[in-house]
Wavefront OBJ file of the C-alpha trace (Angstrom):
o trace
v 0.000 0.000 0.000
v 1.142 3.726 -1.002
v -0.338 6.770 0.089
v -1.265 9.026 2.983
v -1.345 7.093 5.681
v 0.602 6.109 9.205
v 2.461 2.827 10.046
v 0.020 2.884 12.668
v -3.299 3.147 10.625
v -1.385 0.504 7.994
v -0.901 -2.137 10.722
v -4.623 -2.287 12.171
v -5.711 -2.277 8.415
v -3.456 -5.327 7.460
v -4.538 -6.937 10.819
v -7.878 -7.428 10.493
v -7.679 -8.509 6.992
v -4.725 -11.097 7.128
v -4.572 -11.622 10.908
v -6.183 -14.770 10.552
v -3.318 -16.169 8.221
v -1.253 -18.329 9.570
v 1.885 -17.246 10.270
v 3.638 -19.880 7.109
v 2.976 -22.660 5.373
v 4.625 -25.714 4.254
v 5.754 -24.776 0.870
v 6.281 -27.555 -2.258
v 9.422 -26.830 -4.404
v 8.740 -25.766 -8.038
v 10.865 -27.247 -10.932
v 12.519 -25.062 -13.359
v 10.354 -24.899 -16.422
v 12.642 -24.627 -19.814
v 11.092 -23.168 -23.267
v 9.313 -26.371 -24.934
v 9.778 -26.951 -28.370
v 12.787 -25.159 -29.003
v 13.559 -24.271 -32.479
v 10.316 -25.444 -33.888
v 7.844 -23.315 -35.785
v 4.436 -23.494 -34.848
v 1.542 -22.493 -37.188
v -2.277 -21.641 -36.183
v -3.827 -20.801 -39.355
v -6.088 -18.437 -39.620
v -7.529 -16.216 -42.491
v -6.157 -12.949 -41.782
v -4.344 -10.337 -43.796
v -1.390 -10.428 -41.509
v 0.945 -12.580 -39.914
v 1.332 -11.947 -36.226
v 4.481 -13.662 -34.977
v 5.606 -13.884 -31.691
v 8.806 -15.583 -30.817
v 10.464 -16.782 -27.244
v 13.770 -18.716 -25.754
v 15.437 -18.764 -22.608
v 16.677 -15.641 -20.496
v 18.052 -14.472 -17.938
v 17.027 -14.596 -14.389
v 16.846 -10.874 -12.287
v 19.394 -11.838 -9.835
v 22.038 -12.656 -12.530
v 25.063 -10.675 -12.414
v 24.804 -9.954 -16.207
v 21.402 -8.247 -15.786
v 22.197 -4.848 -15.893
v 24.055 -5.961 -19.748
v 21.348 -7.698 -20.915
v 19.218 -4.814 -20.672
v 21.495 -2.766 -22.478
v 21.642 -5.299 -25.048
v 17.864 -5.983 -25.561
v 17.672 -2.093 -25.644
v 20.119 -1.928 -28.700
v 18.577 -5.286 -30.222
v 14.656 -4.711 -29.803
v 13.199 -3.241 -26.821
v 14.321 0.991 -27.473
v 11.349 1.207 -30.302
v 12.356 2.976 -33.333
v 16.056 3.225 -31.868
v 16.249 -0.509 -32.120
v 18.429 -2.612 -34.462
v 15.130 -4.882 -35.524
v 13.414 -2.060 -36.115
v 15.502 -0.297 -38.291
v 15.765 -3.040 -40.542
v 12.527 -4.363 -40.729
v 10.522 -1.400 -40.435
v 12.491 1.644 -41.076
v 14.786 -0.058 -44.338
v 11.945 -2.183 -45.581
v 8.563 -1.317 -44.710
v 7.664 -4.836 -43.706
v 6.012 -4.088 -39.876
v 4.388 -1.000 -37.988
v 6.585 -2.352 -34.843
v 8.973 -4.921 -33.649
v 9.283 -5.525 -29.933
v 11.731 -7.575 -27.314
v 11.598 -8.087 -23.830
v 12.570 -10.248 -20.665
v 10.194 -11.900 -18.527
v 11.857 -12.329 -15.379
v 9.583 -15.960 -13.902
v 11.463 -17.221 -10.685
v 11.504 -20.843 -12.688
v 10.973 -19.631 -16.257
v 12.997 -16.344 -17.269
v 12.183 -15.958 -20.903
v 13.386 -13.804 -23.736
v 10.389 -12.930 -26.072
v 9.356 -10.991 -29.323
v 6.298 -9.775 -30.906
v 6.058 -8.389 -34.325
v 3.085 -9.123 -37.457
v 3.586 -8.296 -41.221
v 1.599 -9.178 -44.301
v 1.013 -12.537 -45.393
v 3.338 -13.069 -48.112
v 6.258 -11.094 -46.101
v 6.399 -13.214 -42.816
v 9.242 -15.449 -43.711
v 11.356 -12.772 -44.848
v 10.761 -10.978 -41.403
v 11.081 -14.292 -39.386
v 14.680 -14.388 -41.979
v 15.503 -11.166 -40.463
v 14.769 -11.461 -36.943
v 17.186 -14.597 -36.815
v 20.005 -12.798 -38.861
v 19.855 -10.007 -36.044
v 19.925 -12.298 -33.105
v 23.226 -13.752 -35.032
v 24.393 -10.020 -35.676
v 24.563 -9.329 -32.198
v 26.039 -12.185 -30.985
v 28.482 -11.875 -33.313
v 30.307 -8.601 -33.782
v 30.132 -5.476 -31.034
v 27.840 -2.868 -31.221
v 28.997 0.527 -31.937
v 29.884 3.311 -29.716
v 26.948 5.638 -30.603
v 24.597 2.538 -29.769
v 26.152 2.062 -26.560
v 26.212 5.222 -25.827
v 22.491 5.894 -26.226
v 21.143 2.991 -24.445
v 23.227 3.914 -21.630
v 21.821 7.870 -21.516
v 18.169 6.321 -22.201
v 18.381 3.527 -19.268
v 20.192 5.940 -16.533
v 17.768 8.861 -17.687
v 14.567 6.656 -17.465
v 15.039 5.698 -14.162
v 14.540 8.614 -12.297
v 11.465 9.189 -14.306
v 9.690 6.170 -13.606
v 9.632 7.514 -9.659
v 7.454 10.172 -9.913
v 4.849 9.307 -7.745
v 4.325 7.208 -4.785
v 2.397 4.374 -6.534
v 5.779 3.916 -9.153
v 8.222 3.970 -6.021
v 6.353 1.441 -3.864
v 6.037 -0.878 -6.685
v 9.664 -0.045 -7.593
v 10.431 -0.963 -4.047
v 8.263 -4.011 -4.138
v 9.700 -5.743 -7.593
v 13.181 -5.340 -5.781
v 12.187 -7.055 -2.636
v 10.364 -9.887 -4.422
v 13.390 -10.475 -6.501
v 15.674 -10.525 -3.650
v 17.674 -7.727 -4.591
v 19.532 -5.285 -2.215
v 18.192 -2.064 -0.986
v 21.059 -0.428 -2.243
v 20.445 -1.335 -5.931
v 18.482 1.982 -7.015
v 21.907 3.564 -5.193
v 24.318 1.995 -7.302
v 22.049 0.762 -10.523
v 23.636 3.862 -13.084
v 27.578 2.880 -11.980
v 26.609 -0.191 -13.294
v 24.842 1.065 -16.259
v 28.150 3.172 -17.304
v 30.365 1.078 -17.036
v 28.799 -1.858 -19.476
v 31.426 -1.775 -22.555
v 30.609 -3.330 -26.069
v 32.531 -6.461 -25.403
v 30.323 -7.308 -21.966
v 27.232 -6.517 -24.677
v 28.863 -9.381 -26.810
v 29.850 -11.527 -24.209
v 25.988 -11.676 -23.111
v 24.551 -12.212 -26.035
v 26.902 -15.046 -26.888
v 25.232 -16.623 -23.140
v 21.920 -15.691 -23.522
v 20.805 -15.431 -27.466
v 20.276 -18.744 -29.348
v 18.989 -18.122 -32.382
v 18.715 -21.923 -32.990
v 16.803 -22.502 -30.357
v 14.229 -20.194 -30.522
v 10.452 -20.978 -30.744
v 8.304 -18.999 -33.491
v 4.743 -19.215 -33.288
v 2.707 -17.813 -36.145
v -0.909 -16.766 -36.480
v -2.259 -16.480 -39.705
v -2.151 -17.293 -43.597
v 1.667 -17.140 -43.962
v 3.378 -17.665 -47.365
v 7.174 -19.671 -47.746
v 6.958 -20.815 -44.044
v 7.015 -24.677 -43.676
v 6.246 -25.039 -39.869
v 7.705 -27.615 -37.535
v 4.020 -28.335 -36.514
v 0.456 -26.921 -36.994
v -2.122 -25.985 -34.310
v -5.458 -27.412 -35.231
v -6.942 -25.219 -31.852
v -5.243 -23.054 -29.343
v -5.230 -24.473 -25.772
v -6.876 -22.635 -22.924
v -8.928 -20.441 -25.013
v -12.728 -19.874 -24.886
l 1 2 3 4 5 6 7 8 9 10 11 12 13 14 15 16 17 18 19 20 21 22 23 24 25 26 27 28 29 30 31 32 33 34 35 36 37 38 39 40 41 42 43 44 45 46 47 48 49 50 51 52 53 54 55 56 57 58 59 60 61 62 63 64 65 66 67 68 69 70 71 72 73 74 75 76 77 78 79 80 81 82 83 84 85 86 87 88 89 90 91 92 93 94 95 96 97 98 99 100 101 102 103 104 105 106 107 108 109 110 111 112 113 114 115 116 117 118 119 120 121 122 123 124 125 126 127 128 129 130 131 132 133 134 135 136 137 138 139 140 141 142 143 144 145 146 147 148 149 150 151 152 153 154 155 156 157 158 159 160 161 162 163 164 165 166 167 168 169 170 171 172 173 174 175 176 177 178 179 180 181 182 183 184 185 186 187 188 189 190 191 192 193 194 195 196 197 198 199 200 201 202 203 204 205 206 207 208 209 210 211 212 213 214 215 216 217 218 219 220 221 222 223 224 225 226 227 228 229 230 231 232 233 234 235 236 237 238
């Protein structure tokens, strides 16, 4: 809870609605869940004028020492928007998307690396083409200084701007203690930010991005693709 209130108040709120919890509870351990079917390509057809694709491996977990570099990297790679290496190639060179997007999902037992994009029918194997040839770029050869350097303004400079009012700071506070990080991390977070160099960038994505391994689920009509399997109905759906 965030707001105007006293520690006081707080306590005698939180008593009376959790008092009659038990104070813990026998707790069964939960297996690390890995990506299934990596490297196939999954198709749900469906007559559409567009592809949408969405795309997923392994990633990193929060309290890995090489966070603070992978988030540099998936800034650079796909997550920065129009600033991003995917979309500069697929959107701003060749017209084939409106937007290309990656991100970490940071499960205790599942940390995942995913990506959303859709283009036309007839274009989604050259954009699925693409896609891997970046993941490959990056683990390959170093970014360049001007990308490093504006991933590193962007990340420090967004920080203090996503504390600007009590609801972002307790929830701020909140993802750090349920990821088991220090209290000191907001404190030291932008050292750590500065001093990421290009070869740390390559370094991590030579751990963490497997183009080989990565799952690609299509939904749609899509021409050239030759999927691994096809989806006669989507699980879990009503």
């Amino acid at each position: 809870m965030a707001g105007d209130i006293r520690k006081e108040e707080l306590g005698a709120i939180l008593d009376s609605v959790f008092g009659g919890l038990p104070a813990a509870a026998a707790q069964k351990p939960i297996a690390d869940t890995p990506i299934q079917n990596p490297g196939a390509v999954i198709l749900f057809k469906k007559d559409i004028p567009q592809t949408m694709i969405q795309m997923a491996q392994g990633g990193i977990a929060r309290s890995d020492p090489d966070w603070v570099t992978a988030q540099v990297m998936n800034f650079i790679l796909g997550s920065s928007g129009f600033g991003s290496r995917l979309m500069e190639e697929i959107r701003e060179k060749r017209g084939l998307t409106y937007g290309v997007y990656t991100g970490f999902s940071t499960l205790d037992h599942a940390p995942t690396m995913t990506l959303q994009t859709s283009t036309k029918n007839e274009k989604a194997k050259e954009v699925i083409d693409l896609i891997h040839a970046e993941w490959a770029r990056m683990r390959e050869s170093d970014v360049t200084d001007a990308e490093l350097k504006d991933a590193k303004s962007y990340l420090i400079g967004a920080m203090p701007l996503s504390l600007t009012s009590t609801d972002n700071i307790a929830g701020m506070i909140l993802s750090l203690m349920l990821d088991g990080m220090p209290s000191t991390y907001l404190d030291t977070v932008d050292q750590k930010i500065t001093a990421v160099t290009a070869a740390d960038v390559r370094r991590v994505a030579q751990k963490i991005l497997t183009p080989d391994r990565l799952v690609t689920v299509v939904v749609g009509n899509p021409a050239g693709i030759t999927p691994t399997k096809t989806a006669e109905k989507l699980p879990n759906v009503e």
